[in-house]
N, C-alpha and C positions, 0 to 999 in steps of 0.2 A: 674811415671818416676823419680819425683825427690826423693823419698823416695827408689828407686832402687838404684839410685846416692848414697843417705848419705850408706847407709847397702853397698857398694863397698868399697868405701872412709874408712870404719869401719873397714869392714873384711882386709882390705892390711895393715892397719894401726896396727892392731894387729893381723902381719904376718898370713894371710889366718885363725885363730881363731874366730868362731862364735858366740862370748860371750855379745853383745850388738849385738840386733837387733831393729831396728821402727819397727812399723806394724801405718795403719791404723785401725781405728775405725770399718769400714766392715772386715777388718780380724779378728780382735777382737771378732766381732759378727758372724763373720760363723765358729771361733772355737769353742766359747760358744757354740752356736746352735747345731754343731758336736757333743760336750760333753753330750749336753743334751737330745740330740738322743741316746747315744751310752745307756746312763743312763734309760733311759724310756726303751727301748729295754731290756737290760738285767733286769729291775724291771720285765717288761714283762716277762721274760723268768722265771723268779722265782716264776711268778703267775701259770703261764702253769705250771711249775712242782707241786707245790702245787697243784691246781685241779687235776690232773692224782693221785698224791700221796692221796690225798681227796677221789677221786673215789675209788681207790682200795680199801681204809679204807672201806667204806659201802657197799659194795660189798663184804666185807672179813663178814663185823658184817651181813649183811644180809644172809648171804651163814650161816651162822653159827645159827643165827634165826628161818632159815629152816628146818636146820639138828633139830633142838629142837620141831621145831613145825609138823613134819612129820606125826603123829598121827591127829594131830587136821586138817591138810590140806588135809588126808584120809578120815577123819569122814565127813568132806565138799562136798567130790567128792560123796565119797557114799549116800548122802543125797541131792545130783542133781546139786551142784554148778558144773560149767562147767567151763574146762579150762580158758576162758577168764575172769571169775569170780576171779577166783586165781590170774592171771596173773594183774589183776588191782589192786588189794588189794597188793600185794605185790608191785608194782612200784608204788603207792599211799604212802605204808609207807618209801617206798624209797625215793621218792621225799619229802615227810614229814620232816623225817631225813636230807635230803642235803639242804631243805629250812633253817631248822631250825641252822645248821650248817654256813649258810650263815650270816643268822640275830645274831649268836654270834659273826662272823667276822665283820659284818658291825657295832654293837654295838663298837667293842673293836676298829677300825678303828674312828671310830668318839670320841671314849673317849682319842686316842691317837693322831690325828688331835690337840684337842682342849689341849690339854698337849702341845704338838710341837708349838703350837701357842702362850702360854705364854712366850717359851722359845727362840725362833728362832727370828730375827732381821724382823724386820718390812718389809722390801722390799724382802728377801725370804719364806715369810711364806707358810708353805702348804694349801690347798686348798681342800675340798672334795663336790663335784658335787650333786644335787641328779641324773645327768644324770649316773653318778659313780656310785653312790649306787644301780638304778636302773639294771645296766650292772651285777651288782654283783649280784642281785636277778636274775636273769635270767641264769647267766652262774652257778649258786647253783640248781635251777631247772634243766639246760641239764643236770648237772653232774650226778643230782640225779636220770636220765631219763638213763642215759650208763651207771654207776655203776649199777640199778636194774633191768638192759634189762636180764642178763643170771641168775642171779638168779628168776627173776619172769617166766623167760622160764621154768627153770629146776622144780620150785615149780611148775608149771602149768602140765608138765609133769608125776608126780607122779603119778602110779598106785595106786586106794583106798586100794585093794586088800592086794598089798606090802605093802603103809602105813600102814595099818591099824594091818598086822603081824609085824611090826618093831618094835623094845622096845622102 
């Protein structure tokens, strides 16, 4: 009430211009807090696109793996391995791939944590979780799990017959 007062008194005093304002201490802290929402939110959204953009990646090199390996994934069929045989082998190397993909992020995320740390002032310094680095292995495995779902279909797929005429 009386901090409504003084920002009246303020604003007439310098003909209705809003160029000084008070705030309390809780507004202070739910604009931070605001900001630091808005902040985590679009880091998030930057993550989300990386992973999509990630998936496609291995999903483009596996597709193209396949195309290469069509002979060897006919000589398999024709020699008894069954569809779901292929179909694990190939989302096994997929997940492989996307773990491995992960533990470079997570390496280069902690060697850049520990950089920001020497340099950043004491009271903002960043922070990295093993709950964090955990989250990060796991969402490296789903990715690596939807990135190698249509290609481990489509290699599971393959006629021996046609691979095996295929150049």
């Amino acid at each position: 009430l009386v901090l409504d007062q003084i920002n009246n008194v303020l604003t007439h005093t310098h003909r209705g211009i809003q160029d000084i304002r008070f705030e309390t201490r809780e507004d202070l802290l739910q604009r931070f807090e605001a900001t630091q929402r808005s902040y985590v939110f679009s880091l998030g959204g930057v993550a989300l696109i990386g992973l999509i953009v990630g998936g496609i990646g291995i999903m483009n090199v596996m597709l193209a793996s396949i195309n290469e390996r069509v002979r060897e994934i006919g000589v398999r069929r024709a020699l008894g391995a069954k569809r779901r045989d292929i179909l694990v082998q190939i989302l096994a190397e997929t997940i492989t791939l996307a773990l491995a993909g992960g533990l470079i992020g997570m390496i280069a995320s902690i060697g850049l944590i520990k950089l920001l740390q020497k340099v950043v002032v004491e009271a903002n310094r960043p922070e990295l979780s093993p709950a964090a680095l955990a989250i990060g292995i796991v969402f490296s495995g789903l990715v690596g799990i939807a990135a190698g779902f249509y290609p481990a279909i489509r290699a599971s797929r393959l006629s021996p017959v046609e691979a095996l005429r295929s150049d």
